[in-house]
C-alpha positions as a Markdown table, in Angstrom:
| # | Residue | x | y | z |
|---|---|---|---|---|
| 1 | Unk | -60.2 | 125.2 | 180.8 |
| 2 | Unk | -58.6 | 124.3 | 177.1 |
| 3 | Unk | -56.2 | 122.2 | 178.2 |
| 4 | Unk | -55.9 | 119.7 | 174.9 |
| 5 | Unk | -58.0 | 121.9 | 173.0 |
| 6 | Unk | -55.5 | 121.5 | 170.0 |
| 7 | Unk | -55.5 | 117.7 | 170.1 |
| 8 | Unk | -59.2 | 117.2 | 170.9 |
| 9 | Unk | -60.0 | 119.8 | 167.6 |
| 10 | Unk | -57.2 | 117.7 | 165.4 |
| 11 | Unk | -59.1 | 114.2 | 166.6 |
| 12 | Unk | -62.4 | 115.7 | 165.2 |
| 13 | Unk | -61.1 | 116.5 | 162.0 |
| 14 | Unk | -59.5 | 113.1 | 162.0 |
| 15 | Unk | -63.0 | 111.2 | 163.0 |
| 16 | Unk | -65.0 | 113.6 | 159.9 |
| 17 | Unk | -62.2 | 112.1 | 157.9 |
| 18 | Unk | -62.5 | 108.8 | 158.6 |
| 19 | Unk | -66.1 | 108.6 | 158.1 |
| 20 | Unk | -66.2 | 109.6 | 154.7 |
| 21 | Unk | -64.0 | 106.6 | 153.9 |
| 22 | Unk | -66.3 | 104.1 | 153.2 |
| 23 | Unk | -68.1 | 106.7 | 150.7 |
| 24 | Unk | -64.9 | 107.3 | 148.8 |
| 25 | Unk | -64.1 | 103.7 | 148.7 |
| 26 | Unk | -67.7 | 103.0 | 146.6 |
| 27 | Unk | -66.7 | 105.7 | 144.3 |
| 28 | Unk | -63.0 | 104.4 | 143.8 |
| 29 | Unk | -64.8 | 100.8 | 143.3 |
| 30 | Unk | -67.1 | 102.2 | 140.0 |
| 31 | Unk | -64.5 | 104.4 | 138.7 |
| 32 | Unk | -61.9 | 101.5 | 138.9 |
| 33 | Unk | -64.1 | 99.2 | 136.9 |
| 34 | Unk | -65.2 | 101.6 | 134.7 |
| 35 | Unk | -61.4 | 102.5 | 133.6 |
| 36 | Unk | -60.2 | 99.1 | 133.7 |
| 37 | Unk | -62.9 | 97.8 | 131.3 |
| 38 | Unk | -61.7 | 100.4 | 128.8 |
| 39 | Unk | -58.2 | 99.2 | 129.3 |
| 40 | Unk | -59.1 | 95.7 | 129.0 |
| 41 | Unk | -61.0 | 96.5 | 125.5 |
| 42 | Unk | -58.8 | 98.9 | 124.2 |
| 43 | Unk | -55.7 | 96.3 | 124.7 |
| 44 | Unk | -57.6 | 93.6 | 123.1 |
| 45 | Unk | -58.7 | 95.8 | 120.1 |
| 46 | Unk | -55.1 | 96.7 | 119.7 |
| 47 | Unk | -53.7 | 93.1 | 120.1 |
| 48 | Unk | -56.0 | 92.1 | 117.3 |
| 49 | Unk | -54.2 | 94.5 | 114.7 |
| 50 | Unk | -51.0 | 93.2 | 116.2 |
| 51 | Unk | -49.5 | 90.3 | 114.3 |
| 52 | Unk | -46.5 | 88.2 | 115.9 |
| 53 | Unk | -46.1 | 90.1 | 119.1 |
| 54 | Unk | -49.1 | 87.7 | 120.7 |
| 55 | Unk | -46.9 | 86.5 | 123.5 |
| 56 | Unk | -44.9 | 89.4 | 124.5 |
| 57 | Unk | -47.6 | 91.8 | 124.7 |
| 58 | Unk | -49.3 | 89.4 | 127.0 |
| 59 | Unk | -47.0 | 89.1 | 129.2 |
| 60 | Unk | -46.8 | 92.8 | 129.2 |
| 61 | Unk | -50.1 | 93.4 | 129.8 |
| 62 | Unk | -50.0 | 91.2 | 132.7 |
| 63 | Unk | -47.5 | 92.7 | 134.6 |
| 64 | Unk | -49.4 | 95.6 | 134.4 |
| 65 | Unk | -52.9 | 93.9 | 135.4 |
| 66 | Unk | -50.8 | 92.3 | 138.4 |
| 67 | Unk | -49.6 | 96.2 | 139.3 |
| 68 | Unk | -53.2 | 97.5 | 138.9 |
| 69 | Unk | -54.1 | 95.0 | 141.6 |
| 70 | Unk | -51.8 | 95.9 | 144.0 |
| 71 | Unk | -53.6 | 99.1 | 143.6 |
| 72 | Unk | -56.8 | 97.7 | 143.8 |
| 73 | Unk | -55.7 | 96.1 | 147.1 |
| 74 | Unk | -54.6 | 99.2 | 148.6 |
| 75 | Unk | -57.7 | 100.7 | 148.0 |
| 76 | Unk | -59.8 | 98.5 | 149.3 |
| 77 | Unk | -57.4 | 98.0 | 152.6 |
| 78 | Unk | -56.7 | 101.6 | 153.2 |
| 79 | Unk | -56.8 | 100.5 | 157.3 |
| 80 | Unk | -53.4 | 99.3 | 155.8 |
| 81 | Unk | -51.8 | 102.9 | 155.0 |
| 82 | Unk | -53.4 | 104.2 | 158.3 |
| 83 | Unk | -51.3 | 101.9 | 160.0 |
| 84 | Unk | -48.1 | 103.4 | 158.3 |
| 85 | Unk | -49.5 | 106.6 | 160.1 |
| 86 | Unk | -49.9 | 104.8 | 163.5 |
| 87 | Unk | -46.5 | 103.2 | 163.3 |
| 88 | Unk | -44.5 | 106.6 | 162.3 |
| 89 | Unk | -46.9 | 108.0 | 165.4 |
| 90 | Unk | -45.7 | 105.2 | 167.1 |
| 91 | Unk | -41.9 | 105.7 | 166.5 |
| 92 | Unk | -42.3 | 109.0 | 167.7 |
| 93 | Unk | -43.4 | 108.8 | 170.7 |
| 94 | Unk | -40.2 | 106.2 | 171.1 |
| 95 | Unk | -38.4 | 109.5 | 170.1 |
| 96 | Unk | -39.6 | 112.1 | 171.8 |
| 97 | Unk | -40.3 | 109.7 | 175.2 |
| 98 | Unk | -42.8 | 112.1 | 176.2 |
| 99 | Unk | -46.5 | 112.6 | 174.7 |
| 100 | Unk | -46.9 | 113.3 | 170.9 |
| 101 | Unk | -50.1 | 115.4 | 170.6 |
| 102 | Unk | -49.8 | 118.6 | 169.8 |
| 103 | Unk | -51.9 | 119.9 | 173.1 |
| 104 | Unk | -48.6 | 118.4 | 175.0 |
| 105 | Unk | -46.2 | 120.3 | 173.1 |
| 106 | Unk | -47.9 | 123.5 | 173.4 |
| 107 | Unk | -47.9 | 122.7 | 176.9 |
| 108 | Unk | -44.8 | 122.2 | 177.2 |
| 109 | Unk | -44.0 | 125.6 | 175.4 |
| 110 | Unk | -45.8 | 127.3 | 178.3 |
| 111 | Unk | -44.5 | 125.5 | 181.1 |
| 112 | Unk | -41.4 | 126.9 | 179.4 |
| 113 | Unk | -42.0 | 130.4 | 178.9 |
| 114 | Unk | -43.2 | 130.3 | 182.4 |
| 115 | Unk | -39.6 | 129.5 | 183.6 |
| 116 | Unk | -38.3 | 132.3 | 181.6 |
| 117 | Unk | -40.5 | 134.8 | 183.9 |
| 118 | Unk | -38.7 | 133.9 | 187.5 |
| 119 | Unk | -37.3 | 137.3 | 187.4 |
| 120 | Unk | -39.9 | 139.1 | 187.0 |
| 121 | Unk | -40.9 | 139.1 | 190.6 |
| 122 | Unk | -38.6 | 140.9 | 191.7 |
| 123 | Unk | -39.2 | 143.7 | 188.9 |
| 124 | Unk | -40.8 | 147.5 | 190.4 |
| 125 | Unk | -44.6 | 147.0 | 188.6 |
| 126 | Unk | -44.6 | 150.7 | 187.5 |
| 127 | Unk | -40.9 | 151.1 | 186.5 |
| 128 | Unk | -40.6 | 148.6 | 182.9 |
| 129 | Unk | -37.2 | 148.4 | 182.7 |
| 130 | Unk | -34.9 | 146.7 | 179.8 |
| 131 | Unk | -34.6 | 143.7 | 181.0 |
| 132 | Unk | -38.8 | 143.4 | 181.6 |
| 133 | Unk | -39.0 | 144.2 | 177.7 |
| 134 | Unk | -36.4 | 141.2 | 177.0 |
| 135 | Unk | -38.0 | 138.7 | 179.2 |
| 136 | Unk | -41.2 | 139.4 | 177.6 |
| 137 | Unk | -39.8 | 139.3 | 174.0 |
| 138 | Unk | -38.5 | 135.8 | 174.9 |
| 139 | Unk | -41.3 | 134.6 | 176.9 |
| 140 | Unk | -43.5 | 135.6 | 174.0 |
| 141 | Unk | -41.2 | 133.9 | 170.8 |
| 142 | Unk | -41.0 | 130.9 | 173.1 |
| 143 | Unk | -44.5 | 130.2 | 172.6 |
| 144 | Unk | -44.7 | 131.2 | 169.1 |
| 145 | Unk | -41.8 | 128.9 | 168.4 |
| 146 | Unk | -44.4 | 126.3 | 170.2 |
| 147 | Unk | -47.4 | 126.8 | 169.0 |
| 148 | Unk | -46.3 | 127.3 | 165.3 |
| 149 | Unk | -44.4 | 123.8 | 165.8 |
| 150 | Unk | -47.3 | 122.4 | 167.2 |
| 151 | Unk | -49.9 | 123.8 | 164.5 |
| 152 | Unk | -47.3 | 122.2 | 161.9 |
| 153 | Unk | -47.7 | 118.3 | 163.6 |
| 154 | Unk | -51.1 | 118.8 | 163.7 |
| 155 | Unk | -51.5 | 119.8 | 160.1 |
| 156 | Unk | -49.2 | 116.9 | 158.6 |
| 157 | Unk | -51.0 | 114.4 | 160.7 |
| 158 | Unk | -54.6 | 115.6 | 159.3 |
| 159 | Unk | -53.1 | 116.3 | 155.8 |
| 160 | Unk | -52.0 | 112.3 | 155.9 |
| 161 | Unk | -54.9 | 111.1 | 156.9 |
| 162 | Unk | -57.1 | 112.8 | 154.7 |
| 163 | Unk | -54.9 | 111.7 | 151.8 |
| 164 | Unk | -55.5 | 108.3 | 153.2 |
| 165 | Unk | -59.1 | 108.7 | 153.2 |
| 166 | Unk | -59.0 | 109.8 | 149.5 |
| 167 | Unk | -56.4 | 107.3 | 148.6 |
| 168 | Unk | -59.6 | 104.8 | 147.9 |
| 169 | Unk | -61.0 | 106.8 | 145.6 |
| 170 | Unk | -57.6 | 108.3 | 144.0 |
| 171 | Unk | -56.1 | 104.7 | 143.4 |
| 172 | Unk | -59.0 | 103.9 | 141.3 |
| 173 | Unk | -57.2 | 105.4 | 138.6 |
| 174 | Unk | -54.8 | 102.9 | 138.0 |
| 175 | Unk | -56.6 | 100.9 | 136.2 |
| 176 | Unk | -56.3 | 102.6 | 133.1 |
| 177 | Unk | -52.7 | 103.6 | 132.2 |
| 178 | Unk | -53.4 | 107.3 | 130.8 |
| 179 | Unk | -54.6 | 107.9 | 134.5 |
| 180 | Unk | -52.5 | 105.5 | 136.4 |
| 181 | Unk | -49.9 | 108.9 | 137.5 |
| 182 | Unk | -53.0 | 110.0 | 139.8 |
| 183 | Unk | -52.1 | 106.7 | 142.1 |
| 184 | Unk | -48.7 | 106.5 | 141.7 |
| 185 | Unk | -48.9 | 110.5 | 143.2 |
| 186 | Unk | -51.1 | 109.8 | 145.8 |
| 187 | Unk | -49.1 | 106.6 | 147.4 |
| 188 | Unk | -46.0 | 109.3 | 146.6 |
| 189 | Unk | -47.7 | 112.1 | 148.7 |
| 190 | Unk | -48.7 | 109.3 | 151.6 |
| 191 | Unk | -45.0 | 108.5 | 152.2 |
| 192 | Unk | -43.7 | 111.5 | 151.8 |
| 193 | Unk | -46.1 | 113.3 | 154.4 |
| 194 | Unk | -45.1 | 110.0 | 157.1 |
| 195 | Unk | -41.9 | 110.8 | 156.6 |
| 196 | Unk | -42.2 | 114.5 | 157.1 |
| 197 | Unk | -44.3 | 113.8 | 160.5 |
| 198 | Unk | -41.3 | 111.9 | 161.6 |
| 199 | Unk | -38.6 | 114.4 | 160.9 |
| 200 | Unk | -41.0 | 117.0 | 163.2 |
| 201 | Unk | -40.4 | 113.7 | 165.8 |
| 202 | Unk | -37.2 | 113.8 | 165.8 |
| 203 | Unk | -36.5 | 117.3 | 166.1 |
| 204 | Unk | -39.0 | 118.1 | 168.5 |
| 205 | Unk | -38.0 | 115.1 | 170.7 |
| 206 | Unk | -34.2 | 116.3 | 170.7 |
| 207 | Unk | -35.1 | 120.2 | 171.0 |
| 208 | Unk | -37.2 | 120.6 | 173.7 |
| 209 | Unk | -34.8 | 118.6 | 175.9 |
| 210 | Unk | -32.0 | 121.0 | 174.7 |
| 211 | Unk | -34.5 | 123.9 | 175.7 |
| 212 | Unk | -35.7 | 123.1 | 179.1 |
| 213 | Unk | -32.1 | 122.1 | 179.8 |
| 214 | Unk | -31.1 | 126.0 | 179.3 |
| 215 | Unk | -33.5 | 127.0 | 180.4 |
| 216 | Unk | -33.1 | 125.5 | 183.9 |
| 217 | Unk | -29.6 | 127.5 | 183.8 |
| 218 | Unk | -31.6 | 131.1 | 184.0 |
| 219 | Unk | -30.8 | 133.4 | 186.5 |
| 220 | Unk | -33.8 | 133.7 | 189.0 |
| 221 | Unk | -33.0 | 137.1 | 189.8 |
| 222 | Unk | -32.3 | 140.3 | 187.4 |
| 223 | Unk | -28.5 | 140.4 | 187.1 |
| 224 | Unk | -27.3 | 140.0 | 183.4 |
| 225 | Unk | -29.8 | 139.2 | 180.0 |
| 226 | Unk | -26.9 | 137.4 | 178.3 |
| 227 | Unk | -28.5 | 134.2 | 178.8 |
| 228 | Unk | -31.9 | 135.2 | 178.0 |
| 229 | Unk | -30.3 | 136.1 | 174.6 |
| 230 | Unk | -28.8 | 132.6 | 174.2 |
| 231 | Unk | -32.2 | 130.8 | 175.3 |
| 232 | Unk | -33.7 | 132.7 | 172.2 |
| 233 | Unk | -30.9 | 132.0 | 169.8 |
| 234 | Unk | -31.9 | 127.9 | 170.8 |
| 235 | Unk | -35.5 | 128.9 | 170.4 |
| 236 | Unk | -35.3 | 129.8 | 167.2 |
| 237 | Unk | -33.0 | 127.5 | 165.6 |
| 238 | Unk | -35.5 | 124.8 | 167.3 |
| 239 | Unk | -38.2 | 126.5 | 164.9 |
| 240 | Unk | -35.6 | 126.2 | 162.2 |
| 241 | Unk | -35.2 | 122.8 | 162.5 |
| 242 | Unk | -38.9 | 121.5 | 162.7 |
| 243 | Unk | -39.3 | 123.6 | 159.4 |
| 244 | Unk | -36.2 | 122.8 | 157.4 |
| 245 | Unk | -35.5 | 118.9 | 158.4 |
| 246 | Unk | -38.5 | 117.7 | 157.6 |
| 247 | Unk | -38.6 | 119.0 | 154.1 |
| 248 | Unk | -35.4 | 118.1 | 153.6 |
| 249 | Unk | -36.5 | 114.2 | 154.1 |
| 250 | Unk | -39.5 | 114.8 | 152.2 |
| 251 | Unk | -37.5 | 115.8 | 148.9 |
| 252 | Unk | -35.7 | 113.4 | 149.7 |
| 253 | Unk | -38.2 | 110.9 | 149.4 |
| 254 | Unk | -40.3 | 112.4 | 145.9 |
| 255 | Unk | -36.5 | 112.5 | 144.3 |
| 256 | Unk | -36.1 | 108.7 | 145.2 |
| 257 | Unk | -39.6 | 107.5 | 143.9 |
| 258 | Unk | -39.9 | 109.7 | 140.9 |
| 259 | Unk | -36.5 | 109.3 | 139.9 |
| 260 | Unk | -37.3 | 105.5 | 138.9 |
| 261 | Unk | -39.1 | 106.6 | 136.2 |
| 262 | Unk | -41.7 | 104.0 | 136.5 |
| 263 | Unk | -44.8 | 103.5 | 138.4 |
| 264 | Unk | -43.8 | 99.4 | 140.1 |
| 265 | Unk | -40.4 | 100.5 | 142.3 |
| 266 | Unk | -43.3 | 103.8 | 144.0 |
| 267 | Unk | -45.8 | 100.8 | 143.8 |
| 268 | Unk | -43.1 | 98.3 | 144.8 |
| 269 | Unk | -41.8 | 101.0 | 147.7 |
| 270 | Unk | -45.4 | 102.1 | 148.8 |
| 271 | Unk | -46.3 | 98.2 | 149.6 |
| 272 | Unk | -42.9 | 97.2 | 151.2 |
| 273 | Unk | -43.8 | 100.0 | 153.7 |
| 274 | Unk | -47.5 | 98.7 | 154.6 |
| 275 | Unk | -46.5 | 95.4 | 155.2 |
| 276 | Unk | -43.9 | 96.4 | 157.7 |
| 277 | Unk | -45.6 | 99.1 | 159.0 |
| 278 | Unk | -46.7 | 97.5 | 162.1 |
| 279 | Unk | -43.1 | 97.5 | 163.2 |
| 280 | Unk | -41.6 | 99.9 | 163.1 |
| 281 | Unk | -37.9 | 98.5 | 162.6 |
| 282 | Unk | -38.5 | 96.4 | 159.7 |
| 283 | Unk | -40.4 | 99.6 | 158.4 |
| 284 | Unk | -37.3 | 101.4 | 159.0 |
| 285 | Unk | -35.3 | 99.0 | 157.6 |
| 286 | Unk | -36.9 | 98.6 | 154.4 |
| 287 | Unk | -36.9 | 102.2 | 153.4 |
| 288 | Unk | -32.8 | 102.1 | 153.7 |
| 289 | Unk | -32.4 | 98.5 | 152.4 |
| 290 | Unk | -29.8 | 99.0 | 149.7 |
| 291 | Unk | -31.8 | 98.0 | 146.2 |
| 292 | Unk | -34.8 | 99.5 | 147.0 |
């Protein structure tokens, strides 16, 4: 049997992931020296042509030393972001109030479908009539609809966690500020993809409750196909919703960071996130805290 095939095949990928980590964080270690020597020399070669400006480029250049270790931080603590995964995990799971993995939605898509077949027991097996052709259109977009959600949560949660795994390496390039736009991306890219694998949370946790609900109102005999055509109608705007929603938070999110126009609010932001992350109120709470 292949029962949780699809979650047993996204855990591997997630296990390959996290085992290059510790590589990634050696080469985001040399690379981040290497660039923030050359920032540290260039800015003193500049200073020294600089006359009068001693103080205020200092306290410039510290501000953005203090940012570039923030960075550092989070590169070296990247457990930190993965817990910004687990607590979004977490939240829905609170949301859905049934399993998360993508093996149990796919199961769930089948268990489904299956209900949509009652009927057909009572169909003549060498006479296909109309309404065998529209059960099995239904039965067969219901686990379409299903499977192509459950594909989509799987990819997001590998995509995010192999961003995380790079995030030690990509972060590096703060340290120099011709460079220091590869970071800020990467921390952008983290949150957004968290909050995209939430929005697939919410919507799956509230459609497949609307589903299973009609479809417990299906005739169990052949009589009329008007609520097989309704069941599909909900079907499909269930597969409309896990695609739309979630984008729609995740521009959301990129407008909000990039439209600071600086790299400390995304830095700022990113960091506000990790330290709540564990729970997952506060870490709701901070993204909507008005000022942020």
């Amino acid at each position: 049997m292949l029962n949780g095939a699809l979650t047993a095949t996204m855990q591997s990928y997630l296990t390959a992931f996290q085992n290059d980590a510790t590589q990634f964080t050696q080469w985001g270690q040399w690379i981040f020296c290497s660039l923030l020597t050359i920032n540290i020399v260039w800015f003193w070669l500049w200073l020294a042509f600089q006359k009068g400006e001693f103080d205020e480029n200092l306290a410039v250049f510290l501000r953005k030393f203090f940012i570039t270790l923030i960075f550092y931080t989070l590169m070296m603590q990247h457990q930190w972001l993965l817990s910004m995964l687990e607590s979004v995990q977490s939240m829905g799971q609170t949301l859905t109030h049934s399993p998360t993995d993508p093996s149990s939605i796919v199961s769930d898509g089948i268990a489904l479908a299956n209900m949509v077949l009652a009927p057909v027991k009572s169909f003549n097996i060498f006479k296909i009539t109309f309404g065998a052709i529209i059960i099995l259109v239904v039965y067969l977009v219901i686990i379409f609809v299903f499977i192509s959600i459950a594909l989509r949560l799987t990819l997001t949660i590998i995509e995010t966690t192999a961003l995380i795994t790079l995030s030690s390496f990509f972060l590096s390039f703060a340290a120099l500020s011709a460079t220091s736009k590869i970071a800020n991306n990467m921390l952008e890219a983290i949150l957004a993809n968290c909050v995209k694998l939430l929005g697939i949370y919410l919507v799956v946790g509230t459609g497949i409750h609307v589903i299973v609900g009609l479809a417990n109102q299906l005739p169990l005999e052949e009589t009329s196909f008007d609520d097989y055509w309704w069941l599909l109608s909900a079907v499909l705007l269930f597969w409309m919703l896990s695609k739309e929603l979630p984008d729609q938070l995740t521009r959301i999110v990129g407008f909000a960071v990039s439209s600071e126009g600086n790299h400390t609010s995304a830095t700022v932001l990113s960091m506000t996130a990790v330290q709540h992350a564990k729970t997952p109120v506060n870490f709701v709470k901070s993204l909507i805290k008005p000022g942020r």
